[in-house]
N, C-alpha and C positions, 0 to 999 in steps of 0.2 A: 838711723841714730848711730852716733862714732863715741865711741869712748875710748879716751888717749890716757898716756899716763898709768899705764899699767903694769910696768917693767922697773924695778929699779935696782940696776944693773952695777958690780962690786968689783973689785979687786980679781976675784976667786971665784964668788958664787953672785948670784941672783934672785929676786925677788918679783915673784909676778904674781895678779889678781886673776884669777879665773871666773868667770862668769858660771854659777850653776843653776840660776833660773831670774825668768822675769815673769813681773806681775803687773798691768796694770786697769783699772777702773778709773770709771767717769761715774761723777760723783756730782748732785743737782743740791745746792745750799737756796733753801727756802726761809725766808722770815718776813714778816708780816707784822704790825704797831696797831692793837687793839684800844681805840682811844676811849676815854671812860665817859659814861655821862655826865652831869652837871650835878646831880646826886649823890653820885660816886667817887666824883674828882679827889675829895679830901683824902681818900684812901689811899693814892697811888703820886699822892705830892703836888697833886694843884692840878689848875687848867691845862688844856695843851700838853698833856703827858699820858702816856699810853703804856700796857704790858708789850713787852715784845715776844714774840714765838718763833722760834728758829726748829727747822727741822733738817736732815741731814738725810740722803738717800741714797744709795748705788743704783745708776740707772742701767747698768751694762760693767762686765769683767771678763778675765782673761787669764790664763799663764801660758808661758811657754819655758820650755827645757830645751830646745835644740833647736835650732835654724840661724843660730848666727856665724861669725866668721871669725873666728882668733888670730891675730899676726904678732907674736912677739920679735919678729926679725926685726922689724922698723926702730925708729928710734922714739922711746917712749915706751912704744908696743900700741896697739888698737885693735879694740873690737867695735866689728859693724853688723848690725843689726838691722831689720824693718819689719813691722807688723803692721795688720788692720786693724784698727779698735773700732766697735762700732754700739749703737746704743740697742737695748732690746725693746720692741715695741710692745710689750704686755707690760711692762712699767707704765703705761704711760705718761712718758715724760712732759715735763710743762716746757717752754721758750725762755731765753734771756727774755725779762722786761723789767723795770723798773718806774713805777708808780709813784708818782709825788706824796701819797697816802701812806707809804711807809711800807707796800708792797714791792719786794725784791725777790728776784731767781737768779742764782747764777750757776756755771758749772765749771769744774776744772777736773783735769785729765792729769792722774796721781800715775807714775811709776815708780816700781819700786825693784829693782838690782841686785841678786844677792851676790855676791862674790866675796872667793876662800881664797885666803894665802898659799901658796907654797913656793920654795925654793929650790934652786938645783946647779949643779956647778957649771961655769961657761964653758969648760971643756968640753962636755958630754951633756949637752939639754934633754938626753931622754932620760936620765934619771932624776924624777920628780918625786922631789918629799910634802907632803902637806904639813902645814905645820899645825892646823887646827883651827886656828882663827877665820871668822868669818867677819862680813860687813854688810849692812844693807844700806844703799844709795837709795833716796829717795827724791826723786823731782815731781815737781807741779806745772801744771800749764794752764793757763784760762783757756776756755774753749766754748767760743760763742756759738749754740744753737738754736737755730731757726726752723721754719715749718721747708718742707719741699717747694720749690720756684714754682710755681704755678697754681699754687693752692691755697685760693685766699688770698693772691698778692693780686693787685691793679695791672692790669696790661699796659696802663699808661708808666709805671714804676719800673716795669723790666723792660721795657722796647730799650734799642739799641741809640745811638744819635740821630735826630732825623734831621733831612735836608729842607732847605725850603720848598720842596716842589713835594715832599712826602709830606702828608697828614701825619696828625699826633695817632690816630687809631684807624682801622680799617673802619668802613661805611656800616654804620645800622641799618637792620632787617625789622619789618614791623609785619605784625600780621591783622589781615585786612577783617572789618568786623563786616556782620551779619547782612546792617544796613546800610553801610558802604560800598558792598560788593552788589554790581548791578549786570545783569547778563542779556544784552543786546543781539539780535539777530545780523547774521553777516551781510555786509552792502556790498562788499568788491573791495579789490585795493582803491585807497584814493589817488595811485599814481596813473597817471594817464595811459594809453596803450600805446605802443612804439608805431613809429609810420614805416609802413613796409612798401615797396616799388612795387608799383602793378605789372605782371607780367605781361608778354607778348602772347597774343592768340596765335594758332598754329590753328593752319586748315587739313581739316581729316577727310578722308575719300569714306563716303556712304552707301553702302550695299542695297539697294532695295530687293523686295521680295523678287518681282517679277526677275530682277537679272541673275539675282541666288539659283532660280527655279531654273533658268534658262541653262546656265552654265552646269548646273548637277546634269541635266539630260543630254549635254553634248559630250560631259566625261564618260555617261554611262554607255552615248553612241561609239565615241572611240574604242571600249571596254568590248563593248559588242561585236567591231569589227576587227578587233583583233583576236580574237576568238576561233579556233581553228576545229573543222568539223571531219568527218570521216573518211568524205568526199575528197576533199584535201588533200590529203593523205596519198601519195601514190609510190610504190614500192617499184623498185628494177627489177623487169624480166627476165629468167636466167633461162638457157636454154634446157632440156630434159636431159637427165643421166644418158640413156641410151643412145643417142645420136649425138655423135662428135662435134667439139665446136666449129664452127668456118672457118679458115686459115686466109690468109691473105695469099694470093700467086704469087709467085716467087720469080725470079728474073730465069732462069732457066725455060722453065714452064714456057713463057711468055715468046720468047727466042723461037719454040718448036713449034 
């Protein structure tokens, strides 16, 4: 929220509004047309005429002293502001509706501005006189309230645009009763079984006993003759310490 118009700027000196607090509430206007009976009608001035009841309620409030922005440079001057207003839910607040019955709710959102004069000369703007006066600005707004989007509203009412190939709502869910539900024993898929290529036989080489038996006793004969026994076994003769070995003759020797 800007409020302009705040400066109004002399010869010498100047004039400005200062903002020194805000206030505002939302406010629910109730009334209602009690229409009288046919007994009663003469009372209240004839047929087709009712009391009416009006009631008046703060559903939610506020102030603030400090969080806006001053600029008397600009031309005018402006203050900027922003707040949350919001409603208290232990009021329990009712909805805009309006009843052909003579059933009405509305609400409007009240602010109210206090701002004090003071002045001060162009030369020097830090010295500020107040001069005492004050004002309160007061504005209204209507302000339609509703329930939360999803609570209580048609899903058909807040969907988005749909195309031809989209449905107006997603698919219904039912649940199935007692003797509807029937539980049959499993047969097989009813799709067919896929055809698979018969494979090629391969011829395998068959061991019979007799040749098993035969071939174990010719490994165990090889086993056996390869087998080395005591007898076997023969060591080199070496001649005895005492007596010299033989020498071969020698070509001298041989000559004499």
């Amino acid at each position: 929220m800007t409020l302009s118009g705040v400066v109004d700027k002399g010869d010498e000196t100047q004039t400005r509004w200062r903002l020194r607090k805000m206030m505002w509430r939302i406010e629910e206007h109730q009334k209602i047309v009690s229409t009288a009976c046919t007994k009663h009608a003469h009372k209240i001035g004839g047929e087709n005429k009712g009391v009416l009841h009006q009631e008046t309620r703060i559903i939610g409030h506020n102030e603030e002293k400090s969080g806006w922005k001053t600029d008397f440079d600009t031309a005018g001057g402006e203050i900027t502001m922003q707040f949350d207003a919001s409603i208290n839910p232990s009021t329990n607040p009712v909805c805009d509706m309006e009843a052909p019955g003579g059933l009405e709710v509305k609400h409007n959102l009240v602010i109210e501005l206090i701002v004090a004069e003071e002045f001060c000369p162009n030369r020097n703007t830090r010295l500020i006189t107040p001069t005492g006066a004050a004002r309160v600005l007061r504005m209204q707004f209507n302000l339609h309230v509703t329930e939360r989007s999803g609570l209580g509203i048609s899903w058909d009412e807040e969907m988005p645009p749909v195309y031809e190939a989209v449905p107006a709502s997603p698919p219904g869910y039912f649940k199935l009763d007692d003797a509807r539900s029937v539980m049959e024993d499993y047969q097989g898929s009813p799709l067919p079984l896929p055809d698979y290529d018969e494979l090629e036989r391969m011829e395998s080489l068959r061991l019979d006993s007799d040749s098993t038996h035969s071939s174990t006793n010719s490994t165990s004969n090889n086993r056996g003759r390869m087998r080395f026994t005591v007898d076997d076994l023969v060591t080199e003769q070496t001649p005895p310490p005492s007596e010299p070995a033989s020498r071969a003759p020698s070509v001298d020797s041989t000559r004499q």
